[in-house]
PyMOL Python script that loads the backbone (N, CA, C, O; Angstrom):
from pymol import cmd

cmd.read_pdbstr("""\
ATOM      1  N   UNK A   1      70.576 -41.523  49.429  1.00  0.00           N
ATOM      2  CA  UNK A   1      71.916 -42.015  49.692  1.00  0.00           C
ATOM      3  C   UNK A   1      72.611 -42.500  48.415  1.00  0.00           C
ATOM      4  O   UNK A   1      73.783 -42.236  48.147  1.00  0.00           O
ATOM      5  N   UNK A   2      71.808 -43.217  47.668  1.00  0.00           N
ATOM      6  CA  UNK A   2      72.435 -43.956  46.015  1.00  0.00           C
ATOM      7  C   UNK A   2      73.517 -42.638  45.319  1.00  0.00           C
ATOM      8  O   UNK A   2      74.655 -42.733  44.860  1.00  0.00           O
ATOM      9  N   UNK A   3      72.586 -41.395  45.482  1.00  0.00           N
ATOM     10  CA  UNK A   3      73.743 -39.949  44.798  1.00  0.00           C
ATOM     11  C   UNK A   3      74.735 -40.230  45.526  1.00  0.00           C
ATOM     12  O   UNK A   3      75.630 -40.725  44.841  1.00  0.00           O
ATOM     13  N   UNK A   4      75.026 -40.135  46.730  1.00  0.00           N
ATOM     14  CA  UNK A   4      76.291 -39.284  47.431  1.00  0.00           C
ATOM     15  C   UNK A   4      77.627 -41.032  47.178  1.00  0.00           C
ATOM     16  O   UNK A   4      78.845 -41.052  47.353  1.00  0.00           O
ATOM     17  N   UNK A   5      76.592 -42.328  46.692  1.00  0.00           N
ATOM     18  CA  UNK A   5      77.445 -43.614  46.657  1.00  0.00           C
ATOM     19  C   UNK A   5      78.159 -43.655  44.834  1.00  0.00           C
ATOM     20  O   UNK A   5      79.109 -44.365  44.501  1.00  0.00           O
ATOM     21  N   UNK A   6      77.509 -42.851  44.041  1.00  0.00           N
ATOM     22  CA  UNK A   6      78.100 -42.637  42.741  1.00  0.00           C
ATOM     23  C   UNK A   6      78.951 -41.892  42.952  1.00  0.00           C
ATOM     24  O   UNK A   6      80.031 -42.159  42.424  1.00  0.00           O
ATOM     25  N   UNK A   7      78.856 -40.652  43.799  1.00  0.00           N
ATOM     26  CA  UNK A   7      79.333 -39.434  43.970  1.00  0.00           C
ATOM     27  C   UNK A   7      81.133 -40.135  44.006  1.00  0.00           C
ATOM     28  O   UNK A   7      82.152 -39.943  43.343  1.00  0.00           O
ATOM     29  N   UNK A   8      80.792 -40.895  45.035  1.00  0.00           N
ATOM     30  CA  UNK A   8      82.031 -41.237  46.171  1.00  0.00           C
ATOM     31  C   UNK A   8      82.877 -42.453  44.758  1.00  0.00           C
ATOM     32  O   UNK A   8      84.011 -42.201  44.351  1.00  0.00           O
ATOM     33  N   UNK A   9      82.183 -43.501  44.301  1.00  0.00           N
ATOM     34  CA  UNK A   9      82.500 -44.533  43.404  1.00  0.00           C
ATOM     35  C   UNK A   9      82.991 -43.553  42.398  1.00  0.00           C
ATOM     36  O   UNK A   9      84.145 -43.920  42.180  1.00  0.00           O
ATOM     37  N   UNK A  10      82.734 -42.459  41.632  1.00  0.00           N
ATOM     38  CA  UNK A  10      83.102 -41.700  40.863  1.00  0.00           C
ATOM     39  C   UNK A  10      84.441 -40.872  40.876  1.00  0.00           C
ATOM     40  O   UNK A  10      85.204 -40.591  39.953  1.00  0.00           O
ATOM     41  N   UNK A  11      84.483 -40.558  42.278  1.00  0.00           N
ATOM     42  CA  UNK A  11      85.698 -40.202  42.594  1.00  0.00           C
ATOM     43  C   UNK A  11      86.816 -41.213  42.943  1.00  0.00           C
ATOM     44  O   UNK A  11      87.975 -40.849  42.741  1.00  0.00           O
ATOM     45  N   UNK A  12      86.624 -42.225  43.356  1.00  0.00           N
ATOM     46  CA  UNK A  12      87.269 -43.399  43.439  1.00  0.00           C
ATOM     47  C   UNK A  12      88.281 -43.534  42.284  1.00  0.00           C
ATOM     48  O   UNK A  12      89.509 -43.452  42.325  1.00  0.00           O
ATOM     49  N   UNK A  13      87.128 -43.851  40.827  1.00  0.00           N
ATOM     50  CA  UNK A  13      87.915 -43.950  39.735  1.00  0.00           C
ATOM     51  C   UNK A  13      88.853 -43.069  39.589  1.00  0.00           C
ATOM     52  O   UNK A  13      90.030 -43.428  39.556  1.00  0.00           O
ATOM     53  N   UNK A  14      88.468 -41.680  39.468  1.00  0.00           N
ATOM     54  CA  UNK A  14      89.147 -40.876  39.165  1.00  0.00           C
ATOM     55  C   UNK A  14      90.439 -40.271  39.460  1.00  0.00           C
ATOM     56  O   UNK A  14      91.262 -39.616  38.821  1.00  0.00           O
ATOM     57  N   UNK A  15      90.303 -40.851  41.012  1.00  0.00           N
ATOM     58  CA  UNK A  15      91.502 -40.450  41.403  1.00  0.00           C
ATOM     59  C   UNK A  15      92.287 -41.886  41.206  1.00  0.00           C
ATOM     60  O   UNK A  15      93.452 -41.839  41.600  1.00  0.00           O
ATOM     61  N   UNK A  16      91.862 -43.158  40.666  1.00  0.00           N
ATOM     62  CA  UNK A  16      92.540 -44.171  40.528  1.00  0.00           C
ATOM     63  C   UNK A  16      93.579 -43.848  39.270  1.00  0.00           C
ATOM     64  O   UNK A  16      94.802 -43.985  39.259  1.00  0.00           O
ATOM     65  N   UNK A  17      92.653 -43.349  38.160  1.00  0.00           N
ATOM     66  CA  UNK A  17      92.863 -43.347  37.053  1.00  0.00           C
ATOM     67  C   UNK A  17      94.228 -41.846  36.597  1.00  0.00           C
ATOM     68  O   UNK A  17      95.017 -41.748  35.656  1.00  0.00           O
ATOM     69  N   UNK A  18      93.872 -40.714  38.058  1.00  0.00           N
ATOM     70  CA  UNK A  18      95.489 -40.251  38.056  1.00  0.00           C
ATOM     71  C   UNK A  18      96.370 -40.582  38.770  1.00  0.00           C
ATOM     72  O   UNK A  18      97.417 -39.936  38.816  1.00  0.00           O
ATOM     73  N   UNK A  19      96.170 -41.617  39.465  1.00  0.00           N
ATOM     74  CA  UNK A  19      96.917 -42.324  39.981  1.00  0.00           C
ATOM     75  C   UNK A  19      97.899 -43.281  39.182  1.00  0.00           C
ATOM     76  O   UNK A  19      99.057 -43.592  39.460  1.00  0.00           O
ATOM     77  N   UNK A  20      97.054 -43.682  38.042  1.00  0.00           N
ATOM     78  CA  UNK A  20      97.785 -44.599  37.070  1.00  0.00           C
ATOM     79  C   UNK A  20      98.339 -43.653  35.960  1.00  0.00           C
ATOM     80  O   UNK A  20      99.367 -44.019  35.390  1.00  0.00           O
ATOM     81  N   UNK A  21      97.767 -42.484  35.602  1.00  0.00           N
ATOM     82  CA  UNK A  21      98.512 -41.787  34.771  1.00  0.00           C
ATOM     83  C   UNK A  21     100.035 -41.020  35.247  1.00  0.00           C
ATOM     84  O   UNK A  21     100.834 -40.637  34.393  1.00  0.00           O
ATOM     85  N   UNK A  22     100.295 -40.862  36.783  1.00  0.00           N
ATOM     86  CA  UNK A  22     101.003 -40.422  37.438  1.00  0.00           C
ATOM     87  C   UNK A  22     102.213 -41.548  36.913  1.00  0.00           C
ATOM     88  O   UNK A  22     103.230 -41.508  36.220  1.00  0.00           O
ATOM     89  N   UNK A  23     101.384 -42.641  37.749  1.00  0.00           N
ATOM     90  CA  UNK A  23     102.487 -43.484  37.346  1.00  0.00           C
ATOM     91  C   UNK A  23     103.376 -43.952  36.164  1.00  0.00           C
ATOM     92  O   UNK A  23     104.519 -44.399  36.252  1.00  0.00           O
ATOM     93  N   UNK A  24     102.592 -43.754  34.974  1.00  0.00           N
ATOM     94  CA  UNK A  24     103.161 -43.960  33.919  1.00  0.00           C
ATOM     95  C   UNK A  24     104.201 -42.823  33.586  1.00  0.00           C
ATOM     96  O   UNK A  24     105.249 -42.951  32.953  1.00  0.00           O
ATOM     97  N   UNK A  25     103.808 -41.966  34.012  1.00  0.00           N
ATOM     98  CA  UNK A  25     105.030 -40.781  33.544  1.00  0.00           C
ATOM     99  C   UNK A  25     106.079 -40.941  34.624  1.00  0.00           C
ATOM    100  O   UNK A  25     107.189 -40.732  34.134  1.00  0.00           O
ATOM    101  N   UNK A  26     106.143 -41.264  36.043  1.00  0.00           N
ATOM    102  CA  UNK A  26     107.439 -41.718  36.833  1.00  0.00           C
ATOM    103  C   UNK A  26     107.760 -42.856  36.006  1.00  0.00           C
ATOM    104  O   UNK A  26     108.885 -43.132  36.422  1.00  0.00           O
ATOM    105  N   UNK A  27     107.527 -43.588  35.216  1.00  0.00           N
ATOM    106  CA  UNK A  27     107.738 -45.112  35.205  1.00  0.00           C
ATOM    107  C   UNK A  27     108.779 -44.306  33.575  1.00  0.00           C
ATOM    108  O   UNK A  27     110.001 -44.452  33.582  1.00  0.00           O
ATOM    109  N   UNK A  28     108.329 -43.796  32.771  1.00  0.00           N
ATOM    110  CA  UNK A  28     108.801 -42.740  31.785  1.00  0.00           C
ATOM    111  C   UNK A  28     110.145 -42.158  32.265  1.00  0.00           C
ATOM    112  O   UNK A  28     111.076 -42.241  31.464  1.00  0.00           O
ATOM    113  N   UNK A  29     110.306 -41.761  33.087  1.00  0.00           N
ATOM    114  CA  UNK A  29     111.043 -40.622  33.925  1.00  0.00           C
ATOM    115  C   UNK A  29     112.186 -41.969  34.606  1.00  0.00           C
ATOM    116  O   UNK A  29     113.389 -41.790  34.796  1.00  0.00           O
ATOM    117  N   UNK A  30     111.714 -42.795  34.782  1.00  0.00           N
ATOM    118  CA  UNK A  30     113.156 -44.197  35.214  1.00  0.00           C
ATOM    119  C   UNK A  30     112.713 -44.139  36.861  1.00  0.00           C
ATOM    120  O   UNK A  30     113.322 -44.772  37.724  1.00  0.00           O
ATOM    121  N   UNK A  31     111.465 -43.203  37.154  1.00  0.00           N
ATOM    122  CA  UNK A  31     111.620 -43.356  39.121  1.00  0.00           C
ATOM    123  C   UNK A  31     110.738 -44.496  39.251  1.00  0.00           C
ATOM    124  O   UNK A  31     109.535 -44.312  39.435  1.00  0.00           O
ATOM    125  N   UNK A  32     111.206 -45.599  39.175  1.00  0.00           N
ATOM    126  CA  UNK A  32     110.455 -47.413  39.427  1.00  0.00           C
ATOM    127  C   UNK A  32     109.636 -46.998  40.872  1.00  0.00           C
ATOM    128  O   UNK A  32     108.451 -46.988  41.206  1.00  0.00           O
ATOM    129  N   UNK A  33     111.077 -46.624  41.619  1.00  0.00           N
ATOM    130  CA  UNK A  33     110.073 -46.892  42.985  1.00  0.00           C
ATOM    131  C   UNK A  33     108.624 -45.665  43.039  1.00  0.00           C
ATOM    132  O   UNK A  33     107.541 -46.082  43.451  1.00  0.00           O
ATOM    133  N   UNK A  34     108.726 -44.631  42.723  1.00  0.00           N
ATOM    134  CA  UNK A  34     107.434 -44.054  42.723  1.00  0.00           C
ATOM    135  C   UNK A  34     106.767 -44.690  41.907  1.00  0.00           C
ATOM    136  O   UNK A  34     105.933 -45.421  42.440  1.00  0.00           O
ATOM    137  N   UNK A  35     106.795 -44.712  40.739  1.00  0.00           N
ATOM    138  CA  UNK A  35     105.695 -45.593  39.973  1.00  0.00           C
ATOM    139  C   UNK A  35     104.936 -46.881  40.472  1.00  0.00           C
ATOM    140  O   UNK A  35     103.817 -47.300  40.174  1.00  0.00           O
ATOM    141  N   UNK A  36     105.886 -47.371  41.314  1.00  0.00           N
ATOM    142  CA  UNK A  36     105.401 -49.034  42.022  1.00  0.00           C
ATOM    143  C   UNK A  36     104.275 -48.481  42.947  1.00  0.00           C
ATOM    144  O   UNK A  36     103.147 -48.940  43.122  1.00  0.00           O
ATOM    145  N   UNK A  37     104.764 -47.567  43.404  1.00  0.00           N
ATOM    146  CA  UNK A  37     103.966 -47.176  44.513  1.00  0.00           C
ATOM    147  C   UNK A  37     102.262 -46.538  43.863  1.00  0.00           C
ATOM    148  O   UNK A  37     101.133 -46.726  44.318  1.00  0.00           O
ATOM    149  N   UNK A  38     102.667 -45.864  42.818  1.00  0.00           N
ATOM    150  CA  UNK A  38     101.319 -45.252  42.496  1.00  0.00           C
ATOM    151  C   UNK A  38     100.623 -46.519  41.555  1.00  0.00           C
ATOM    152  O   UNK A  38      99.433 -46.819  41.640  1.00  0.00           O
ATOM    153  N   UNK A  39     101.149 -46.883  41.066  1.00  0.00           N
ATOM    154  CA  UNK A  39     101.137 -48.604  40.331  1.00  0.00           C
ATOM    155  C   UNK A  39     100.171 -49.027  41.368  1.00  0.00           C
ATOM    156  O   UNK A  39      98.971 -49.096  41.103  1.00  0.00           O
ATOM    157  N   UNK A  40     100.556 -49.262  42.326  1.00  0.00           N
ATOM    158  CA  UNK A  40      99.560 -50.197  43.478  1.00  0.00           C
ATOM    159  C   UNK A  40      98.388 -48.990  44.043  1.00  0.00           C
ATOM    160  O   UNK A  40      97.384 -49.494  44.547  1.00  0.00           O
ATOM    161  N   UNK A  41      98.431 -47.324  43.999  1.00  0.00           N
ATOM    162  CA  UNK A  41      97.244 -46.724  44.284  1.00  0.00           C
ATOM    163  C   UNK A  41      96.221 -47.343  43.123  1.00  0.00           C
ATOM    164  O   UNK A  41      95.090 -47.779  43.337  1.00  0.00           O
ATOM    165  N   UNK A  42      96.871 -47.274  41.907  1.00  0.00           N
ATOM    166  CA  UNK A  42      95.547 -47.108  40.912  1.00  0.00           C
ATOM    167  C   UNK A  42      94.801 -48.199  40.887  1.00  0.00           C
ATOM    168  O   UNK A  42      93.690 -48.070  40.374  1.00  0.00           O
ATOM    169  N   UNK A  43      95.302 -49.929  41.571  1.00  0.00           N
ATOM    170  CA  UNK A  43      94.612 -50.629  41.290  1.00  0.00           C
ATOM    171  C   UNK A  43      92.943 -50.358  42.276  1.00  0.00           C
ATOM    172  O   UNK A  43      92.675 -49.377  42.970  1.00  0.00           O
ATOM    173  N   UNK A  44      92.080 -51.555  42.022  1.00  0.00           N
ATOM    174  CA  UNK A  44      90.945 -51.792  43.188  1.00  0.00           C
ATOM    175  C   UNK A  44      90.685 -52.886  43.522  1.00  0.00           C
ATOM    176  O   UNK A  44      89.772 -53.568  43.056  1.00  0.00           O
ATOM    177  N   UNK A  45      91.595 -53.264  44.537  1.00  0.00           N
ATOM    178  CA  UNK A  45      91.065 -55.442  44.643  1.00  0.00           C
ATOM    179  C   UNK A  45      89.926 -55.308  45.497  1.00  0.00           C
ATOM    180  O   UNK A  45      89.826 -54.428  46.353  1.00  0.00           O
ATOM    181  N   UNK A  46      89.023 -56.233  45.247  1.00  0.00           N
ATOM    182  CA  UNK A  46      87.866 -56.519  46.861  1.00  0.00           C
ATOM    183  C   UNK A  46      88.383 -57.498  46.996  1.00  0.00           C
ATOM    184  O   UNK A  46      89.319 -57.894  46.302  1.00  0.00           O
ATOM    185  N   UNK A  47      87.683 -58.308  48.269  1.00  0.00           N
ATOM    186  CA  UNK A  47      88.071 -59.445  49.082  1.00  0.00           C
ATOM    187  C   UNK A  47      87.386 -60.581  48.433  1.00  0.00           C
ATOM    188  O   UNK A  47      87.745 -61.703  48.789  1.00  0.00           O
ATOM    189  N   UNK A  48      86.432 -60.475  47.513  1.00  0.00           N
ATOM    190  CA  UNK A  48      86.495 -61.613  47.113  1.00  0.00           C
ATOM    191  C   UNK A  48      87.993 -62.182  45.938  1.00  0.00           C
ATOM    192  O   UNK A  48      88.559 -63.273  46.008  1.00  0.00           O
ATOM    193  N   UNK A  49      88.321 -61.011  44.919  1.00  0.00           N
ATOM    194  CA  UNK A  49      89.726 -61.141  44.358  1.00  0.00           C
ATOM    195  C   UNK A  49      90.434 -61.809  45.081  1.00  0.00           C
ATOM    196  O   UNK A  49      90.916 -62.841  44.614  1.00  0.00           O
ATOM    197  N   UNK A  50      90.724 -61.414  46.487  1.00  0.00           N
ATOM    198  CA  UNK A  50      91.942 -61.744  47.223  1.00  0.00           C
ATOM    199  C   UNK A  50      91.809 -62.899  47.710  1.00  0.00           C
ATOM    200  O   UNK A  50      92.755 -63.611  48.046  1.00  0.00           O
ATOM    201  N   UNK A  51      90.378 -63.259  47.812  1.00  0.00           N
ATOM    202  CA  UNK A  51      90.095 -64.780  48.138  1.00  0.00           C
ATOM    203  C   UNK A  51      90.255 -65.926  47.026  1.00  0.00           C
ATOM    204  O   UNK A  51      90.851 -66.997  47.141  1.00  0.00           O
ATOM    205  N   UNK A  52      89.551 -65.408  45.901  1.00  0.00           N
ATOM    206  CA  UNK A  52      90.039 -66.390  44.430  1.00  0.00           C
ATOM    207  C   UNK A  52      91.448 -66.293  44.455  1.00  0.00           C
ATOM    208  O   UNK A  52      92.005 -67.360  44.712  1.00  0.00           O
ATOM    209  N   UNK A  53      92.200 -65.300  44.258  1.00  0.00           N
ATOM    210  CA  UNK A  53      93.380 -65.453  44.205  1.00  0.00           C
ATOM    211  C   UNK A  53      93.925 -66.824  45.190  1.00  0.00           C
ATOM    212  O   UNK A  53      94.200 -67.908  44.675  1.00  0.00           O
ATOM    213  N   UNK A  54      94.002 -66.616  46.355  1.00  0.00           N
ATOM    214  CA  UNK A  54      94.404 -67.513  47.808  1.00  0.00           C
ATOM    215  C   UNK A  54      93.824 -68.974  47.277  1.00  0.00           C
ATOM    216  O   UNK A  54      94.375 -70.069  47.388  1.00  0.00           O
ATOM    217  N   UNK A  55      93.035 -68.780  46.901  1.00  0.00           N
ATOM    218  CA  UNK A  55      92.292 -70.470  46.298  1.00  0.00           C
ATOM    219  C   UNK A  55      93.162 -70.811  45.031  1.00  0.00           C
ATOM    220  O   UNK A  55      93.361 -71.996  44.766  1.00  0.00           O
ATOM    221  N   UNK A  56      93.419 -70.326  44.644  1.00  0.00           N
ATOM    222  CA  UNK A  56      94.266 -70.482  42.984  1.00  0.00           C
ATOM    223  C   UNK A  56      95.613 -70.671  43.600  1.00  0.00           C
ATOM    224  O   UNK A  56      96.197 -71.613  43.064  1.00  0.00           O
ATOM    225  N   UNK A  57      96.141 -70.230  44.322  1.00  0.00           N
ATOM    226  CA  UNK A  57      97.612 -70.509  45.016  1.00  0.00           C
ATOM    227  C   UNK A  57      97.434 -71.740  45.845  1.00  0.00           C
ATOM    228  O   UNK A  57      98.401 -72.499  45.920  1.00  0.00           O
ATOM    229  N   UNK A  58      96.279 -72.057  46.506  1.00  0.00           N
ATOM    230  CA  UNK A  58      96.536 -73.375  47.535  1.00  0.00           C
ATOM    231  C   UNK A  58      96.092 -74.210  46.692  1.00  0.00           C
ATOM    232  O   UNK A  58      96.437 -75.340  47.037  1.00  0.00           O
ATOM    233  N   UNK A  59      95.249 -74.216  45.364  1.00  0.00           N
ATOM    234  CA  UNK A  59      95.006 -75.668  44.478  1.00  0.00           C
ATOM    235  C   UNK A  59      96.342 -76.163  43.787  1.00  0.00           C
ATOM    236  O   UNK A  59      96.688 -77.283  43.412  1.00  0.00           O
ATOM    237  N   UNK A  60      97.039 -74.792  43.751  1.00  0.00           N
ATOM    238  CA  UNK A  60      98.358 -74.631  42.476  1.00  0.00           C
ATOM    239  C   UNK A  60      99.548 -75.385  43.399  1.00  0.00           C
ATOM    240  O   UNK A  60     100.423 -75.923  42.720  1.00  0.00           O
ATOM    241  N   UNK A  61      99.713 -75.509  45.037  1.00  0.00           N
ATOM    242  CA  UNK A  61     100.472 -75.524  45.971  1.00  0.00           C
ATOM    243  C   UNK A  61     101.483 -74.619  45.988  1.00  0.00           C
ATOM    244  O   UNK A  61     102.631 -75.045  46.120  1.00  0.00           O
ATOM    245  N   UNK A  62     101.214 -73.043  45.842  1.00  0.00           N
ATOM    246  CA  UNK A  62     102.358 -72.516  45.792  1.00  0.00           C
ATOM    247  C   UNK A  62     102.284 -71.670  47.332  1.00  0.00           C
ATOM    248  O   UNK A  62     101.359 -71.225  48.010  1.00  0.00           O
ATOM    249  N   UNK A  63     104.026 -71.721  47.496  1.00  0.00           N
ATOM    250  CA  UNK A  63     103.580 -71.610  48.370  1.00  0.00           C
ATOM    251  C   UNK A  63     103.788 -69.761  48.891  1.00  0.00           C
ATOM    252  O   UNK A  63     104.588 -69.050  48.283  1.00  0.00           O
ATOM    253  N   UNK A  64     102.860 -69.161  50.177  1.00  0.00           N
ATOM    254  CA  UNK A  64     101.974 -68.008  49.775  1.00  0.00           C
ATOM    255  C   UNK A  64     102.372 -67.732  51.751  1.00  0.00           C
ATOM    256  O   UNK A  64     102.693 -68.603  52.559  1.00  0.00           O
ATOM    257  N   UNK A  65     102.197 -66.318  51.985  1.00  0.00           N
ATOM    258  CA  UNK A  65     102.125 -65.695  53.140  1.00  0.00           C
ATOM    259  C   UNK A  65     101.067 -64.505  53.176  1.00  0.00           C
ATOM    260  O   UNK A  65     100.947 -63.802  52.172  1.00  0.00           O
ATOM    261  N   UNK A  66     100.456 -64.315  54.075  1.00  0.00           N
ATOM    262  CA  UNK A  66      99.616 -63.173  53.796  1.00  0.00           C
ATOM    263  C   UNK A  66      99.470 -62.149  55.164  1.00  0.00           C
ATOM    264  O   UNK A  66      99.415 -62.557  56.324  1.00  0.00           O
ATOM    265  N   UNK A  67      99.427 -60.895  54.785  1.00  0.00           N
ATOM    266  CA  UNK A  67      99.194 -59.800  56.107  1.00  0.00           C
ATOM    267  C   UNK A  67      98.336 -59.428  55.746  1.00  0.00           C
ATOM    268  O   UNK A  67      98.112 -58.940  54.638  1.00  0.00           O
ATOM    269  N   UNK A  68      97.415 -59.641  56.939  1.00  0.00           N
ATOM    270  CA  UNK A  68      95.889 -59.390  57.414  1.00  0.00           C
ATOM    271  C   UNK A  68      95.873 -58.433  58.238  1.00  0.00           C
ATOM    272  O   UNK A  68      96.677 -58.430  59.171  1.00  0.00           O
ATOM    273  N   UNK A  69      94.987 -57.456  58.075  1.00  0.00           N
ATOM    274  CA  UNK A  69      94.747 -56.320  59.438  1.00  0.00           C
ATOM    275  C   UNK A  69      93.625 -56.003  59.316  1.00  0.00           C
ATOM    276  O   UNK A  69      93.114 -55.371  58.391  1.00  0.00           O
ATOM    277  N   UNK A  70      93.053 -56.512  60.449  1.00  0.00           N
ATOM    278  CA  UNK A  70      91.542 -56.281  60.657  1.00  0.00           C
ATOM    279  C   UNK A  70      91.013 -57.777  59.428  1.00  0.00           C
ATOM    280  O   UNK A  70      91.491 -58.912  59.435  1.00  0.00           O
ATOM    281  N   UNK A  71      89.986 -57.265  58.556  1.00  0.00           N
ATOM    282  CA  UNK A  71      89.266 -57.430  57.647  1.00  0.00           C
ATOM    283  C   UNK A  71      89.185 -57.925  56.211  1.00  0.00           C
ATOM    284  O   UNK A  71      88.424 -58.606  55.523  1.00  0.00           O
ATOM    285  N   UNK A  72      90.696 -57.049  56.045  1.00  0.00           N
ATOM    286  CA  UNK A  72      91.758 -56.864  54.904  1.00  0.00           C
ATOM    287  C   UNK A  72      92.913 -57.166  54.672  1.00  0.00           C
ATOM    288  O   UNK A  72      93.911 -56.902  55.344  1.00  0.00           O
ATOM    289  N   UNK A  73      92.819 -57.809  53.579  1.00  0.00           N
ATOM    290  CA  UNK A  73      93.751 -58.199  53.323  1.00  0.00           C
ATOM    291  C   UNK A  73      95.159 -57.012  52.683  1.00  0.00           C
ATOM    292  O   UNK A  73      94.933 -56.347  51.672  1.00  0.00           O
ATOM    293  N   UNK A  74      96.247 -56.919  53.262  1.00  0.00           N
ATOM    294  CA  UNK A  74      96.856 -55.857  52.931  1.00  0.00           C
ATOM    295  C   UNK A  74      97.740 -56.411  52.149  1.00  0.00           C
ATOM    296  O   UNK A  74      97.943 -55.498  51.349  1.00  0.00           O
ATOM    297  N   UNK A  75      98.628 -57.574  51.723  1.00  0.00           N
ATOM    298  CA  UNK A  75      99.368 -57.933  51.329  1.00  0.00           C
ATOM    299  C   UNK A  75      99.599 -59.578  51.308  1.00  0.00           C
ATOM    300  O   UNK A  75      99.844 -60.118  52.387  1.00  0.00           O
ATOM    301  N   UNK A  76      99.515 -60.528  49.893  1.00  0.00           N
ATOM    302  CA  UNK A  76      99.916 -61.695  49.531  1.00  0.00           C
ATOM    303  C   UNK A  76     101.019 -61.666  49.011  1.00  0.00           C
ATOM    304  O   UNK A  76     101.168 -61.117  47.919  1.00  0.00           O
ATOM    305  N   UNK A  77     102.420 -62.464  49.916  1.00  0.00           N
ATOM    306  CA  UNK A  77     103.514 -62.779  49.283  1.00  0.00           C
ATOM    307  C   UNK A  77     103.837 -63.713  49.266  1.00  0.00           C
ATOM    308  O   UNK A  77     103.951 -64.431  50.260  1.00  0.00           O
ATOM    309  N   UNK A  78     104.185 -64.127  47.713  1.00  0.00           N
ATOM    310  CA  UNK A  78     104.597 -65.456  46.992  1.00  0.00           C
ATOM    311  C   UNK A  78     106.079 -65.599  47.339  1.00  0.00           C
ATOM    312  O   UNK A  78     106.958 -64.740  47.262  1.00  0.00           O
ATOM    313  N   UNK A  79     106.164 -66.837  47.726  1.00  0.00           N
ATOM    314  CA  UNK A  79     107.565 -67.128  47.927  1.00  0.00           C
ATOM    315  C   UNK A  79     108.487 -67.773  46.972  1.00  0.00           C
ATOM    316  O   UNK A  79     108.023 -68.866  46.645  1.00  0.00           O
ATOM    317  N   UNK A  80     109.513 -67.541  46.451  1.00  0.00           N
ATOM    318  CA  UNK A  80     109.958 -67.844  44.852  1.00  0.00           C
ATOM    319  C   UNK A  80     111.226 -68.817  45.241  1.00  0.00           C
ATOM    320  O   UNK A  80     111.913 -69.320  44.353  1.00  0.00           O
TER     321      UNK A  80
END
""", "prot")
cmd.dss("prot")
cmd.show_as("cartoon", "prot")
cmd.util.cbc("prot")
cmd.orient("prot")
Protein backbone atom coordinates (compact mmCIF):
# COMPACT_ATOMS: atom_id res chain seq x y z
CA UNK A 1 0.00 0.00 0.00
CA UNK A 2 3.08 2.64 1.04
CA UNK A 3 3.71 2.62 -3.30
CA UNK A 4 0.27 3.44 -4.45
CA UNK A 5 0.40 6.41 -1.01
CA UNK A 6 3.69 8.11 -2.74
CA UNK A 7 2.13 7.39 -5.95
CA UNK A 8 -1.04 9.47 -4.95
CA UNK A 9 1.21 12.25 -2.51
CA UNK A 10 3.32 12.63 -5.71
CA UNK A 11 0.68 13.51 -7.78
CA UNK A 12 -0.81 15.75 -5.29
CA UNK A 13 2.27 17.96 -5.58
CA UNK A 14 2.33 17.99 -8.94
CA UNK A 15 -0.68 18.90 -9.86
CA UNK A 16 -0.40 21.57 -6.95
CA UNK A 17 2.64 22.88 -8.35
CA UNK A 18 0.68 23.44 -12.00
CA UNK A 19 -1.70 24.69 -10.33
CA UNK A 20 0.53 27.46 -9.00
CA UNK A 21 2.36 27.85 -12.19
CA UNK A 22 -1.08 28.33 -13.96
CA UNK A 23 -1.68 30.81 -11.71
CA UNK A 24 1.14 32.91 -12.03
CA UNK A 25 0.76 33.35 -15.69
CA UNK A 26 -3.26 34.42 -15.22
CA UNK A 27 -1.98 36.66 -12.46
CA UNK A 28 0.73 37.94 -15.54
CA UNK A 29 -2.11 38.13 -17.98
CA UNK A 30 -4.24 40.79 -15.28
CA UNK A 31 -7.12 37.64 -14.91
CA UNK A 32 -6.99 38.16 -10.71
CA UNK A 33 -10.05 36.24 -10.51
CA UNK A 34 -8.65 33.03 -12.19
CA UNK A 35 -5.45 33.27 -10.55
CA UNK A 36 -7.26 33.58 -6.98
CA UNK A 37 -8.87 30.68 -7.79
CA UNK A 38 -5.89 28.51 -8.88
CA UNK A 39 -3.92 30.54 -6.06
CA UNK A 40 -6.14 28.62 -3.55
CA UNK A 41 -5.83 25.01 -5.77
CA UNK A 42 -2.07 25.08 -5.30
CA UNK A 43 -2.09 25.55 -1.67
CA UNK A 44 -2.29 22.22 1.03
CA UNK A 45 -3.74 23.19 4.55
CA UNK A 46 -4.43 20.09 7.05
CA UNK A 47 -6.59 20.54 9.99
CA UNK A 48 -4.18 20.87 12.27
CA UNK A 49 -3.03 24.44 10.24
CA UNK A 50 -6.57 25.39 10.41
CA UNK A 51 -6.69 24.70 14.01
CA UNK A 52 -3.33 26.75 14.95
CA UNK A 53 -4.51 29.24 12.83
CA UNK A 54 -8.25 29.49 14.89
CA UNK A 55 -6.05 29.50 18.15
CA UNK A 56 -3.88 32.45 16.94
CA UNK A 57 -7.13 34.44 16.04
CA UNK A 58 -9.02 33.68 19.45
CA UNK A 59 -5.65 34.52 21.66
CA UNK A 60 -5.22 37.68 19.18
CA UNK A 61 -9.30 38.42 19.74
CA UNK A 62 -9.87 38.86 16.26
CA UNK A 63 -12.70 38.50 15.37
CA UNK A 64 -13.23 35.20 12.86
CA UNK A 65 -16.30 33.08 11.18
CA UNK A 66 -15.79 29.74 9.89
CA UNK A 67 -17.64 27.15 7.29
CA UNK A 68 -17.43 23.73 8.32
CA UNK A 69 -18.72 20.77 6.22
CA UNK A 70 -18.48 17.62 7.55
CA UNK A 71 -14.82 17.37 8.98
CA UNK A 72 -13.36 20.29 7.14
CA UNK A 73 -12.79 23.10 7.40
CA UNK A 74 -13.70 24.90 4.05
CA UNK A 75 -13.34 28.44 4.80
CA UNK A 76 -12.02 31.09 7.78
CA UNK A 77 -13.32 34.60 7.42
CA UNK A 78 -11.76 37.46 9.14
CA UNK A 79 -13.88 40.21 9.73
CA UNK A 80 -12.11 43.69 9.05
Amino acid sequence: MRGYRCIFVASQRSKRKGNCDLAMAKLKEGNINVATEMFQRAVSITPSMAHQLIEILKLENIEFSSSIRGRCTVGIFIQS
